[in-house]
N, C-alpha and C positions, 0 to 999 in steps of 0.2 A: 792598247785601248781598242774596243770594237766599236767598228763602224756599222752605220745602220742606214736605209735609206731615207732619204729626207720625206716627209708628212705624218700621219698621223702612226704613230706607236700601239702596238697590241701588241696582248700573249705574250709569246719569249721576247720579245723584242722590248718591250714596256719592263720585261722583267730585267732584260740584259742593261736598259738605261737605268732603273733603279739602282743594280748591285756597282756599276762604273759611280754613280754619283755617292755611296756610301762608301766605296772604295776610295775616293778621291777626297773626300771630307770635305762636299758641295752640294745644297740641295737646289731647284727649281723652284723660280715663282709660280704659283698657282693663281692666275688672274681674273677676279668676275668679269664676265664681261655682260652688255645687256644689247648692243646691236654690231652693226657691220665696224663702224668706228670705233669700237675699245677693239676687235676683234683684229681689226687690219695693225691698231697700234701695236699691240702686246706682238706680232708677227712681226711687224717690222723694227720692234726694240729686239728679238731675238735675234736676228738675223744681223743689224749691226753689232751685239754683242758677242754674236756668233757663240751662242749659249741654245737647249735645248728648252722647253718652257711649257708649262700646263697652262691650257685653255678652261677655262669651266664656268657653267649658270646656274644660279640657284633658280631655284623655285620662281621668283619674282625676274628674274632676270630672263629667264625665255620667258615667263609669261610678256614681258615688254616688247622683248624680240620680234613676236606673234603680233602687236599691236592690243594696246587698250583701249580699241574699241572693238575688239572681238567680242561678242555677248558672252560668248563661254567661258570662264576664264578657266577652268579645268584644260578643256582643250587645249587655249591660248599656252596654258604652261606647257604640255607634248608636244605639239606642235611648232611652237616656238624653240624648245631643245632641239628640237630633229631638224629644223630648217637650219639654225647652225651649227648646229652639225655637219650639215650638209657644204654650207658654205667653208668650214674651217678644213673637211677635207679634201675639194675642190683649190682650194686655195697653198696651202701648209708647203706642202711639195716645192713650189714656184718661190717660198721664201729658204728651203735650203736648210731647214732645221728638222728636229723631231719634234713633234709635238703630240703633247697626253691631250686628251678632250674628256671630259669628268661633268659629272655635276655636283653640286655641293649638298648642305644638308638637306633630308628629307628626314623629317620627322616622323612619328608615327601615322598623323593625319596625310602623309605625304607619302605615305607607300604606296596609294595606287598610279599615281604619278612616277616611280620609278618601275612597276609593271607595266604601264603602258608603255613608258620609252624602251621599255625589251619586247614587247609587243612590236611596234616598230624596228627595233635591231634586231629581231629572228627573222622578220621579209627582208631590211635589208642586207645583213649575212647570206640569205640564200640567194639573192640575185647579184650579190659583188665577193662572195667570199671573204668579208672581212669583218668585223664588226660595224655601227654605227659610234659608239662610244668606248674610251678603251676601260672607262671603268663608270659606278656610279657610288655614291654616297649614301648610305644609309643610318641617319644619325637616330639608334632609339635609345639614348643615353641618359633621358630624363625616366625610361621604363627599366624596373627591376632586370639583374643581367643576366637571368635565363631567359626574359621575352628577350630582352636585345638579343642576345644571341643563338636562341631559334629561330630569330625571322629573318636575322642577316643571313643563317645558314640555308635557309628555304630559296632567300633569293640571289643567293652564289650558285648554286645547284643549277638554278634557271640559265646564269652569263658562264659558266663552265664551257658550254657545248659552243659557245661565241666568240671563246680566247676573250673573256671580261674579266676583269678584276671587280672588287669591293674593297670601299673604304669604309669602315666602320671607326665610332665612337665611343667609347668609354670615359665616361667623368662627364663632368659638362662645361662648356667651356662658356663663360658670362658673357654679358653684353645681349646683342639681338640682332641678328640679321635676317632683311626678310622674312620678318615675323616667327621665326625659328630663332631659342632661346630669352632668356628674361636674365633681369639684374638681381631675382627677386631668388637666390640660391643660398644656400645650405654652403659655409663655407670649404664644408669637408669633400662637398662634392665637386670641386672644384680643381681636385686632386685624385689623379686615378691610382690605384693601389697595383702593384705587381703581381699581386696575386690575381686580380684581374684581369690585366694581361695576359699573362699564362694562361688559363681558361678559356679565353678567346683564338691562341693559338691554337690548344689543344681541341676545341672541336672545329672553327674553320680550315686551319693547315690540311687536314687529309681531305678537305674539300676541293680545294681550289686556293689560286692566290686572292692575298688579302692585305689592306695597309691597314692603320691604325693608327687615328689622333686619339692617342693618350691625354686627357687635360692635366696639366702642372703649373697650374694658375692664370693659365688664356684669358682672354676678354676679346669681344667683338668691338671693336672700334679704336679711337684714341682715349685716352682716360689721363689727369692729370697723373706725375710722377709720384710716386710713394703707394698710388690705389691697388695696384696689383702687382702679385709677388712671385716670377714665375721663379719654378724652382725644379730647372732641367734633371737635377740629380735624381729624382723621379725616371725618369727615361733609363739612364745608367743600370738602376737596381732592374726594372722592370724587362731588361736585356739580357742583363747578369741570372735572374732569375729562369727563364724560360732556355735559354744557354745550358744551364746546369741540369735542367730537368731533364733537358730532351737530347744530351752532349752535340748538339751546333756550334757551327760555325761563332765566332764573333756576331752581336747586333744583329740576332737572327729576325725581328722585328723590323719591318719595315714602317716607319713613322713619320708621322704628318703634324707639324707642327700649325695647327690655327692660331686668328686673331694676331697675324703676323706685326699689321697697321701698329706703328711706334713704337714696338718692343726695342730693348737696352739690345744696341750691338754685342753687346759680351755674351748675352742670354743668348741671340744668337748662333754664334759661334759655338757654344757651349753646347747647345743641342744639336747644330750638325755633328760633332763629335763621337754621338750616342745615338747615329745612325739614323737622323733625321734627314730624307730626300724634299721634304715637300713643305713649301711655307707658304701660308695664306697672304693673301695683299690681296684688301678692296678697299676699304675706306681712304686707304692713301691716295691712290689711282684715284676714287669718285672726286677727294680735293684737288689732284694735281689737274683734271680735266676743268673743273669747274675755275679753277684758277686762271689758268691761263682765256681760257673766255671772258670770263672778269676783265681780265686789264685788256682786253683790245677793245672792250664794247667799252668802258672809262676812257678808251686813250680816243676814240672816234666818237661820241656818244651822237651825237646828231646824224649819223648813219641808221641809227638804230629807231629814231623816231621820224625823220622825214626822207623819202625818195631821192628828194631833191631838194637842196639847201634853197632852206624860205627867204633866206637874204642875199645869195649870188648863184643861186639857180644851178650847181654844182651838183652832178650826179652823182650816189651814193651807191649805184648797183653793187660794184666792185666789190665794194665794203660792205652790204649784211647781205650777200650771195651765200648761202650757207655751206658750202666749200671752204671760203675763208676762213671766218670763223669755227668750224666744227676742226679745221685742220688745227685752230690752234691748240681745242681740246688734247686732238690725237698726242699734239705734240707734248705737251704735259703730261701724260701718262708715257710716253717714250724717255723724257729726263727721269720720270721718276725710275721707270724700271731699267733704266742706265744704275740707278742705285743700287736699286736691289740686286742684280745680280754681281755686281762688287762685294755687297753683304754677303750675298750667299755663296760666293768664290764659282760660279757656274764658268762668268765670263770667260770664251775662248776655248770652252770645254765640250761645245757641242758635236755628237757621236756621225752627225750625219755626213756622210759622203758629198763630195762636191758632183755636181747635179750632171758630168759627164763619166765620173763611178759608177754612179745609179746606174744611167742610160746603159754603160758598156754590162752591167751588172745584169 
């Protein structure tokens, strides 16, 4: 197995943790996060799992990063990536893991929002040598697949000279997250074709590296059982195909499995098989934070409405000090991604050197 050093992953090295985790038949949570607090958790679920783990903000999520009372919200949303950005590589190292830092979809209204965050990562690549981001997302999967894949290829070209990657989209995957996709889809497109795939090989591959969420009946969120029907054997062919064209290796596709939130543990497994590294988890994580806040503010509720108890003068600092409380957040998003990476077999698997390798490294 190769070791890597612990923070954030680029280039060969983001490449050499994908081909280990498609090797090993395990992919990575890919976690929204929207401040310091999902950010610190998703780090410290890694590090006790002792698993490697992608960071990433949609659109809406640095824009909150940034604060929502920024006037700009263009800004707020670059601004917001790049500052954590900044904090996640600052930080990453000290928790002992690898860590991917990504962002998620950007639609086609959303491409100048990933121009400017490379904007941003070509100052900061020239003054630290490294990138700012180790990849970004560019989903134009609701546009015919020659624009989608002219404008991916335009803006791989740009993160090449940075050691970036691109994740691109085929099919569309239902639901909606931050404002990015509808319910209101075509069922056929729901389901991305092999030949598809292939296509997108054949003109990104001699570009540069590149992932690929294939949709095989994703959905953004939770959705009662029976609504949606994923159907990984999609994945399989679409491997199998692009294999045969181009005579590669095994699962020459590198794939991203979205709308992770509730999917059937078999479906799971099923698609890590067929060379899936990468699974989406946010709507789970937003309830398991939300949750755990719930029951400490029901189990003390008059903390939460007075200072100081109006019938024995008992001070309440302690209890709505937002340390307390916010910690319990963290910690809900820490059991859940205790799950996840059980689901996705990572646990224990992470490439990074213990942090006196590094150092002697």
């Amino acid at each position: 197995m190769s070791k890597l050093k612990p923070g954030v992953v680029w280039g060969d090295d983001y490449q050499t943790l994908i081909a280990e985790c498609k090797k090993g038949g395990y992919a990575l949570p890919a976690v929204n996060i929207i401040g310091t607090n999902t950010v610190n958790a998703v780090l410290e679920a890694a590090a006790k799992n002792k698993s490697d783990v992608i960071v990433q903000l949609s659109n809406g999520g640095a824009q909150f990063y940034a604060g929502k009372g920024m006037e700009d919200g263009f800004q707020a949303k670059v601004l917001g990536a790049v500052s954590a950005a900044q904090h996640v590589h600052l930080l990453a190292e000290h928790y002992g893991v690898c860590v991917v830092l990504h962002t998620d979809h950007a639609n086609k209204k959303l491409v100048p929002w990933v121009d400017a965050m490379i904007d941003h990562g070509e100052k900061f690549f020239k003054e630290n040598g490294k990138p700012l981001f180790t990849s970004h997302m560019v989903d134009l999967s609701e546009e015919p697949i020659e624009e989608n894949l002219a404008e991916s290829a335009r803006i791989l070209k740009r993160m090449v000279p940075l050691g970036m990657s691109i994740e691109i989209e085929l099919g569309v995957t239902g639901g909606e997250e931050d404002g990015v996709g509808s319910d209101d889809i075509d069922n056929d497109k729901l389901y991305t074709q092999p030949s598809e795939c292939l296509q997108a090989y054949d003109i990104l591959a001699p570009i540069g590296h590149f992932s690929l969420a294939a949709s095989f009946g994703n959905v953004h969120g939770v959705y009662k059982p029976g609504n949606v029907e994923l159907r990984p054997i999609i994945l399989k062919h679409s491997q199998e195909l692009v294999q045969e064209t181009h005579g590669t290796d095994a699962n020459p596709l590198d794939l991203v499995f979205h709308g992770g939130s509730g999917s059937e543990k078999a479906k799971i497994e099923e698609a890590l098989g067929y060379g899936t590294f990468k699974m989406n988890i946010d709507t789970d994580t937003q309830f398991a934070f939300a949750e755990k806040i719930g029951e400490y503010v029901q189990a003390q509720p008059k903390a939460f409405q007075h200072q100081i108890d109006p019938d024995d003068g008992t001070p309440y600092k302690k209890q709505y000090d937002p340390r307390a409380w916010l910690r319990k957040g963290e910690e809900g998003v820490i059991e859940r991604l205790n799950e996840a990476f059980v689901d996705l077999k990572s646990a224990g698997k992470s490439l990074a050197q213990s942090n006196k390798q590094s150092e002697a490294a």
